[in-house]
Short mmCIF file of the C-alpha atoms (twelve columns), coordinates in Angstrom:
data_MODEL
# 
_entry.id   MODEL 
# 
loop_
_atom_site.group_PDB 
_atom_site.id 
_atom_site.type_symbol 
_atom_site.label_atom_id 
_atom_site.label_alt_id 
_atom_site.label_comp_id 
_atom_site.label_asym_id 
_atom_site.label_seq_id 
_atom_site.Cartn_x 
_atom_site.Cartn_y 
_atom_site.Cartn_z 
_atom_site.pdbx_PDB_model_num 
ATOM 1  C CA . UNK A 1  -8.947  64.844 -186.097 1 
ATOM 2  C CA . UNK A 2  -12.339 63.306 -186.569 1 
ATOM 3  C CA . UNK A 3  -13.936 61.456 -183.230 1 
ATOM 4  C CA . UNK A 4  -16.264 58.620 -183.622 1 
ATOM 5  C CA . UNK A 5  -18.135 57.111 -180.752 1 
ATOM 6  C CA . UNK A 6  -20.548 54.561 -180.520 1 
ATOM 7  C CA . UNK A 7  -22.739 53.426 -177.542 1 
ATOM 8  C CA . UNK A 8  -24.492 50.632 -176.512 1 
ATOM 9  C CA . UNK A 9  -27.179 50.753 -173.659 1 
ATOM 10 C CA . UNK A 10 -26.975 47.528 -171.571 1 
ATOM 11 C CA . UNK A 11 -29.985 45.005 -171.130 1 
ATOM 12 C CA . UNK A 12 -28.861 44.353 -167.364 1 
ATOM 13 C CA . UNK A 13 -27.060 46.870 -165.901 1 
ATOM 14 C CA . UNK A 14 -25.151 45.927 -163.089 1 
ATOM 15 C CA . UNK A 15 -23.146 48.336 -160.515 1 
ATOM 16 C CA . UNK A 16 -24.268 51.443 -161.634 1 
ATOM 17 C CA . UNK A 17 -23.078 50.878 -165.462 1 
ATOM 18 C CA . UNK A 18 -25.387 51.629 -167.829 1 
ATOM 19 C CA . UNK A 19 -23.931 51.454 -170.891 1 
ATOM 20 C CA . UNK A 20 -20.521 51.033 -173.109 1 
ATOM 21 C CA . UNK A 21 -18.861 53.142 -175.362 1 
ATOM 22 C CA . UNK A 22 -16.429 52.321 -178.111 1 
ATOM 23 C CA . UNK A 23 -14.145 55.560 -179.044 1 
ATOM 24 C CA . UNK A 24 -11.961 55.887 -182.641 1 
ATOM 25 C CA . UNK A 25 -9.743  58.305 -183.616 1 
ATOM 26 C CA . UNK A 26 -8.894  59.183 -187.150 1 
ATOM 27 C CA . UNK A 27 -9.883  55.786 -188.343 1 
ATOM 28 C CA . UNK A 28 -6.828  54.907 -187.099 1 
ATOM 29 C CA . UNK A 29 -7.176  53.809 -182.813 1 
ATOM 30 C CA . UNK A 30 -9.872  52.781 -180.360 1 
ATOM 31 C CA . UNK A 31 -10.802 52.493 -177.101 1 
ATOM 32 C CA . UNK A 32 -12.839 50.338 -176.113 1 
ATOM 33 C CA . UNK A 33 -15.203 49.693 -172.762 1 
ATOM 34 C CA . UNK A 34 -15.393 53.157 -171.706 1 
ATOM 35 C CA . UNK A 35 -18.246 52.885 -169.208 1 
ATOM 36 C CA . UNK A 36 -21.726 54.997 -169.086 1 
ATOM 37 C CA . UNK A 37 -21.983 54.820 -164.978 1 
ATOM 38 C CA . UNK A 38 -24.980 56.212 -163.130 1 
ATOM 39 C CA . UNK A 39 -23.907 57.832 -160.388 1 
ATOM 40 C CA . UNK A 40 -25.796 57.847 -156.804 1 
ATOM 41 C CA . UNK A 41 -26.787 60.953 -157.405 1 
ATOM 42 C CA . UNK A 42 -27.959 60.185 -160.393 1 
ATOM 43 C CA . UNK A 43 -25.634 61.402 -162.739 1 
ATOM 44 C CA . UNK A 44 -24.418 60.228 -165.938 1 
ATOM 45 C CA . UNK A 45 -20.816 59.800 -166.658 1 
ATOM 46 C CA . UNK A 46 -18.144 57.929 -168.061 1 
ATOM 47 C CA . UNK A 47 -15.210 55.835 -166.521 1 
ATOM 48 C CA . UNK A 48 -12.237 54.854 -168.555 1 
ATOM 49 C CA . UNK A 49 -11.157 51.285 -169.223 1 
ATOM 50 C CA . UNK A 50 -9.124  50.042 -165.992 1 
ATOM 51 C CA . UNK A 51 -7.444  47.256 -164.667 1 
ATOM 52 C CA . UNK A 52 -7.445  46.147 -160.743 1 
ATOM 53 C CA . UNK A 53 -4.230  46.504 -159.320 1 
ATOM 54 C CA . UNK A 54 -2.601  44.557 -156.267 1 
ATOM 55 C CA . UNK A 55 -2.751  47.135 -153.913 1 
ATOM 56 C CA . UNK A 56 -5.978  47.943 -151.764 1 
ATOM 57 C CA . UNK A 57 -6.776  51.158 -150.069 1 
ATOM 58 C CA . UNK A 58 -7.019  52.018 -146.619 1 
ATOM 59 C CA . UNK A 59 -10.190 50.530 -146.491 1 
ATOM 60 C CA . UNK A 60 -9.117  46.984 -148.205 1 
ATOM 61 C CA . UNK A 61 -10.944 47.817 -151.436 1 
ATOM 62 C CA . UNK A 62 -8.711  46.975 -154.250 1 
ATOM 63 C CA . UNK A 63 -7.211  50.249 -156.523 1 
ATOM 64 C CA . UNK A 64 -8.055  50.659 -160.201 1 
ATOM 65 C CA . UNK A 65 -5.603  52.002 -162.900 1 
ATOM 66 C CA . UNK A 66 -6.945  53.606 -166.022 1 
ATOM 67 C CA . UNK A 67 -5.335  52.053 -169.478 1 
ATOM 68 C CA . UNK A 68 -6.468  54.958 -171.459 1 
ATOM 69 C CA . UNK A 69 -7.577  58.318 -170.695 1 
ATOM 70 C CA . UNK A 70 -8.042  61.847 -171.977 1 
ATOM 71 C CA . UNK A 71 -4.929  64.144 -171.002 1 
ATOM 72 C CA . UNK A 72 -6.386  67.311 -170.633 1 
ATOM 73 C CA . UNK A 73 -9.334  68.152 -168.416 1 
ATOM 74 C CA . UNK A 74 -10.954 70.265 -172.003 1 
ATOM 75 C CA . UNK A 75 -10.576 66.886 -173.616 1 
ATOM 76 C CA . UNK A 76 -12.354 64.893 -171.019 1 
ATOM 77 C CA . UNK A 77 -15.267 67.152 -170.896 1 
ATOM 78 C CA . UNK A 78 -15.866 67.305 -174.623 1 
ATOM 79 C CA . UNK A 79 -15.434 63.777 -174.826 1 
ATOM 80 C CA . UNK A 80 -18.006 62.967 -171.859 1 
ATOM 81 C CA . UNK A 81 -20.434 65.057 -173.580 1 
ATOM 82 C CA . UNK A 82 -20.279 63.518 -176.847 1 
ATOM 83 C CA . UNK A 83 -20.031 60.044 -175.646 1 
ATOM 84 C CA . UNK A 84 -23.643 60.890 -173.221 1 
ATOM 85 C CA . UNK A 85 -25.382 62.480 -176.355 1 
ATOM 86 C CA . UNK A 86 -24.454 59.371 -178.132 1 
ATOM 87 C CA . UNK A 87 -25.739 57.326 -175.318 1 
ATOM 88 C CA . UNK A 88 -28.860 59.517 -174.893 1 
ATOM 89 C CA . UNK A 89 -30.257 59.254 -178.574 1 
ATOM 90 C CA . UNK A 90 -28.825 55.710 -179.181 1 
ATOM 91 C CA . UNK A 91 -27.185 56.948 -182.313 1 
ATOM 92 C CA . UNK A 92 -23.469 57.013 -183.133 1 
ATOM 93 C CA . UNK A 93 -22.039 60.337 -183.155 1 
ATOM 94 C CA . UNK A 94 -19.119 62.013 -184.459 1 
ATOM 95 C CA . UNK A 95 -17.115 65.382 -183.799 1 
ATOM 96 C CA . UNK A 96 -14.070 66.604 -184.511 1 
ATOM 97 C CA . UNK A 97 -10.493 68.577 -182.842 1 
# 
């Protein structure tokens, strides 16, 4: 199945997001929002589109839910790689499964 991503670097990032990534599969469905966060460290990385639940944690700060993520750990990490190169050269990019 082909994978096409395309990023877009953010004028003002704000909370650690530096960018957004819009991923389609087989010309067929995409997911949009998929994050580029900066981590404290430093780190690149990307966080699935989410929705704030009702429930809070045990230290009151509210819970996220992912709407769409990768299934298998060997799919996240080849899709967090492509989606960073993307990000990194500011070019769309495009692999395949």
């Amino acid at each position: 199945m082909r994978i096409d991503i395309r990023t877009k670097a953010l004028q003002e990032p704000t909370n650690g997001v530096r960018g957004v990534a819009t991923v389609t599969f087989g010309n067929s469905f995409a997911v949009r929002n998929i994050s580029i966060v900066e981590s404290k460290a430093g780190n690149l990385f990307i966080s699935m589109p989410s929705y704030k639940m009702k429930t809070t944690d045990e230290n009151g700060k509210p819970q996220f839910k992912d709407i769409a993520y990768p299934v298998s750990k060997d799919f996240r990490e080849k899709l967090q790689e492509n989606v960073l190169h993307s990000y990194d050269i500011g070019e769309d990019v495009t692999f395949e499964i």
